[in-house]
Structures are given as structure tokens and as C-alpha cells.
N, C-alpha and C positions, 0 to 999 in steps of 0.2 A: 422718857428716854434721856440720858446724860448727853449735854455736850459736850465737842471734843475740849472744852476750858475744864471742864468738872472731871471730866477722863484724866487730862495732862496732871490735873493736883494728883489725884492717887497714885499716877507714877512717880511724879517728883516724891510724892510723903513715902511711898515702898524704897524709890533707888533711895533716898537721904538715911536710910533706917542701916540699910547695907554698904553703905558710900564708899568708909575705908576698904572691909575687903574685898567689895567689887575691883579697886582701884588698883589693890595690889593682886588681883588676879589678873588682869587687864598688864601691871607694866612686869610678871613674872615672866609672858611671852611675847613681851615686846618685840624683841628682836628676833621673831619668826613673824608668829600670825598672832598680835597680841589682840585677846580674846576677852570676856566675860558674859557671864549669865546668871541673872536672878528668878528664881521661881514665887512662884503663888504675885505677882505681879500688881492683878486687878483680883476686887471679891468677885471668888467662883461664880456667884448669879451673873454679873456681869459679863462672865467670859463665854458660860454658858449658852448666856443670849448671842452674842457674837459668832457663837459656832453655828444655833440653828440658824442666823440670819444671812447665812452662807450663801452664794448663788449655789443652784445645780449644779452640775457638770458639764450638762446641753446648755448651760447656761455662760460658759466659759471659753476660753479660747485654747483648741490645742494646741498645743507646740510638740511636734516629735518630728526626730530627723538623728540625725548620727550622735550627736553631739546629745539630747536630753530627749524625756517623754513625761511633759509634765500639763498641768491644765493651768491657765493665769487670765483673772480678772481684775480691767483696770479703770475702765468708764464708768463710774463708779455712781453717776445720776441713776443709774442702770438696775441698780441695787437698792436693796434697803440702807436707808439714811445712816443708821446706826453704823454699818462701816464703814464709811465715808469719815464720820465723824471720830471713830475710835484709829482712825489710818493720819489722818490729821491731828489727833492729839499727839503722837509721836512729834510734830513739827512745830508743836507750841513753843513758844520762846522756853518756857522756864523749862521744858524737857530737854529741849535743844542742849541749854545752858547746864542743867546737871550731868548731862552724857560727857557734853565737851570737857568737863571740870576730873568728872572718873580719869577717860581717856588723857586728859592732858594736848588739850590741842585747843588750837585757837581759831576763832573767825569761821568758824562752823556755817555751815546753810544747810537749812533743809529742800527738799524736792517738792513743790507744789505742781510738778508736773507729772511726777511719780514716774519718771523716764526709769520704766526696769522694774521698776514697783508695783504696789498693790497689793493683790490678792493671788495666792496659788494653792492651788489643790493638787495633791496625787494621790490617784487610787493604784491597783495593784498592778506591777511587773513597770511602775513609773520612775522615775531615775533623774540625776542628773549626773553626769561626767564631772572628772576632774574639769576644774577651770579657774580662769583671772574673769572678775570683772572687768567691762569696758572701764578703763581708766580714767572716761570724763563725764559729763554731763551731755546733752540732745545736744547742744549747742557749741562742743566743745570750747568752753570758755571756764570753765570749774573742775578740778579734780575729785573725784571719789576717796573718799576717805575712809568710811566708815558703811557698815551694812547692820540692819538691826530685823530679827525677826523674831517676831511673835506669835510662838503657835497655842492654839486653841481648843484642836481634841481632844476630848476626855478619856481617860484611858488609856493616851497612846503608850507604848512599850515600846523597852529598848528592840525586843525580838519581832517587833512590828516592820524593821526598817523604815525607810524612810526619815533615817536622821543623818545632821550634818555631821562631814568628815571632814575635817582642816590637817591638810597635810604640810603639818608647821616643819617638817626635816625635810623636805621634796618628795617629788610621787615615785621615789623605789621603797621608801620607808611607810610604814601601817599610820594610817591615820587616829588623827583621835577620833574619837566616835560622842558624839552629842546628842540625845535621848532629844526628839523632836515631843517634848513633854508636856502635856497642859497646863498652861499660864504663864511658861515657858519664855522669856525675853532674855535672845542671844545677841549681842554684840559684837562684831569682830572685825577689825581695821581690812582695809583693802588695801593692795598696792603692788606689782611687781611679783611679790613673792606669796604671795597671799591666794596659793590653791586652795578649794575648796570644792565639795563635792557632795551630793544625797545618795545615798544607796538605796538600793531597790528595795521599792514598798513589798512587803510580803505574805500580808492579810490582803483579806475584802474590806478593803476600809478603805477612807477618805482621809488622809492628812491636810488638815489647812493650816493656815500660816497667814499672817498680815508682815508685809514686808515693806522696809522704808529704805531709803538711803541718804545721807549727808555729805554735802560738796565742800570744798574749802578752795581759796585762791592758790594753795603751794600742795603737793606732795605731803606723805607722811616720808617717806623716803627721798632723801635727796636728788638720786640720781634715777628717781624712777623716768621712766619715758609714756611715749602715747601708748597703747595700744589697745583691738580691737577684743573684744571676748574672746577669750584664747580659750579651747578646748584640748584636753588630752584624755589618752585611753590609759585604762588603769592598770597598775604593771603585770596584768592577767592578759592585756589586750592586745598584742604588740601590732596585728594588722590593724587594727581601730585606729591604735597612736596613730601610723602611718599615715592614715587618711584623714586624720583630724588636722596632723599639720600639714597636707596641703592646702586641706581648709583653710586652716588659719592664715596662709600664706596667701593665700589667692584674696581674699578680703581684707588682710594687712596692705596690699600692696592695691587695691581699689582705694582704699581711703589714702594712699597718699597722692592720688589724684585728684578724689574727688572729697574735699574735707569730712561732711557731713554725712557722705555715701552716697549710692548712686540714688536711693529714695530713703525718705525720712519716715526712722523707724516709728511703726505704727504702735508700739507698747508705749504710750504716754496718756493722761488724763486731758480727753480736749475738754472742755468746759464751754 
């Protein structure tokens, strides 16, 4: 089995092969939701392994409720070793350090807590809504910057669903639509304006995905502010919107009581 050090080379030797026009894919959408993605990533055997070494689905945690219906594993002693270690080479220094260089930002951290992170699976009629990431870290002491995922299935199709939709014009305008594709490593800044959203899986199938995130001390945006995972209904929903933001409302206005919230969210890696 590769460590996650012998894992982080192969991404650094793939992104350095691609660097410039990752780069200029990345600052073409700057100023929306500035994006990139490189395929065939890691050697297929490798990535292969990574997909059987998958937990189950009984094996995972659901999340469904108004907002998303997805499955996500993050205990990750839990698990076979192998993704543990392939989730943590994402946060190798020299990884860290070629992402931040593409994107153009400075003073990067990664999540050794994997606060949001980890592992997720969706099988069929699973979803996520439009949404903002939470704007910080477990500890609100860090900004979210940066989201990176890696998906795994083989096979997967565009007409599979379950691929990401970044709605870089705001949610009345069609999103772009990103092919949740094997070997697949998507990048794409977070901040304020940075919806994003999975559409409904539509085989019998299982998409996985390893998911990281990157903190920094400032904003990608200047005048961004706090806020909590913001959900919206997609411009087909208009009673969803409705009740999504008074979701949103009702837990915007909890956290400016209670910093951290009223209990400390349970999606992190305890060790």
C-alpha cells in the first residue's frame, strides 16, 4: 500500500505536468466561482483500489433533510487504511503548496480535522441543493477558501447525475454542469458567492468522491462575511427556496449567540 508521501508525489508530478493551464482555467473564473479540474490524476490501479476500499453504505452516515440526501464517512480509523492515507495526501505540504501556486493565494492550511470532509457516497434519487459552504473552520478561527474533490467511480457518465453544478451567474441562471468522472480532481474557491450544488443521481449506482478543504487566515474576497451553510431551492423550487431560508435564518441568527453553535458539529475526524 502507498503512503499518503508516495500518493502526494504523484499528484504534485500530474498537477506540475498541467500547472499553466490549470492556472489559467482557475483565474478565467475568477471572478465568479474560479474553478479547475485535472483528469486521470493518480494510475487507474491505484484509483481503482481506492473505490473498492470504499466503506458500504450501512457503513456510512446518512444525512437527508430538506436541504441534501447524501451518505458521508469521516472516522476514518473506521476504514481501510488506504483512505485515510490517500485523504491525507491532499494535505501534504508539497500538494498544499502546488494547489496554492495554480490558485494564486497565499498562506493555505489544510484540514487535519476534515471539519465537512472526508468521504461521500450517493446512491440513487441523492442530491445536494444549491448552497455556500460554511465560511470557516470547527473553530471559527480560519476561512474556507478552497474545496477539492476527488472522485473515484469508474465509469461514471455525464447522464449518471450526480455531478457538480457551480452556478458562477447566480441561481436564476443554468449552471455549469461538471461530469463527477473517474480520476477526476475538481477544485473550486469558496466564498460568498460560490453556489454550488450535485444533481440527482439517476442510476443504481454509487458515486464516491474523497473530499478535502483548505483554510487561510483572510477571505478570498474581501468583503466576504461569516456565514452558516446556506441552502437554496433550485429556480424549479420556489416553496423549497422558501423554507430553506428560513432555515437559513433560524441558524444564522443561533450562531450569532452562540459562536460555535449550540453543539459542536459532529462531521470531523476525532483521532
Amino acid at each position: 500500500m502507498l503512503s499518503r508521501k508516495e500518493i502526494a508525489s504523484l499528484i504534485v508530478d500530474r498537477l506540475s505536468i498541467e500547472k499553466h493551464s490549470l492556472k489559467r482555467s482557475f483565474f478565467d473564473n475568477k471572478n465568479e466561482i474560479g474553478f479547475f479540474y485535472v483528469d486521470d490524476l493518480l494510475p487507474e490501479n491505484l484509483v481503482k483500489d481506492i473505490y473498492q476500499k470504499f466503506p458500504k453504505l450501512s457503513e456510512a452516515k446518512l444525512k437527508k433533510n430538506l436541504r441534501e440526501s447524501k451518505y458521508v464517512a469521516y472516522q476514518m480509523n473506521k476504514y481501510h487504511p488506504l483512505l485515510e492515507e490517500v485523504i491525507y495526501a491532499f494535505q501534504e505540504e508539497n500538494v498544499v503548496e502546488i494547489i496554492s501556486e495554480i490558485c494564486d493565494l497565499r498562506n493555505i492550511l489544510p484540514d487535519k480535522n476534515l471539519y465537512a470532509g472526508g468521504l461521500s457516497l450517493m446512491q440513487k434519487d441523492n442530491y445536494l441543493n444549491p448552497h455556500l459552504d460554511n465560511s470557516h473552520d470547527k473553530d471559527r478561527q480560519l476561512w474556507r477558501v478552497l474545496n477539492l474533490l476527488f472522485y473515484v467511480t469508474p465509469n461514471w457518465k455525464l447522464e449518471n447525475g450526480g455531478n457538480l453544478e457551480l452556478w458562477n451567474n447566480g441561481l436564476k441562471d443554468k449552471p455549469i454542469e461538471i461530469e463527477s468522472k473517474f480520476n477526476r480532481l475538481v477544485v473550486m474557491a469558496t466564498h460568498q458567492k460560490s453556489w454550488h450544488s450535485v444533481n440527482k443521481v439517476l442510476v443504481n449506482d454509487v458515486r464516491r468522491c474523497v473530499s478535502n478543504y483548505y483554510f487561510s487566515d483572510k477571505p478570498i474576497l474581501e468583503n466576504d462575511n461569516f456565514h452558516v451553510t446556506t441552502f437554496r431551492g433550485r429556480p424549479s423550487q420556489n416553496i423549497k427556496d422558501i423554507l430553506l431560508k428560513i432555515d437559513n435564518n433560524l441558524r444564522s441568527s443561533v450562531r450569532k449567540f452562540f459562536k460555535k453553535g449550540i453543539r459542536e458539529n459532529p462531521h470531523q475526524y476525532k483521532k
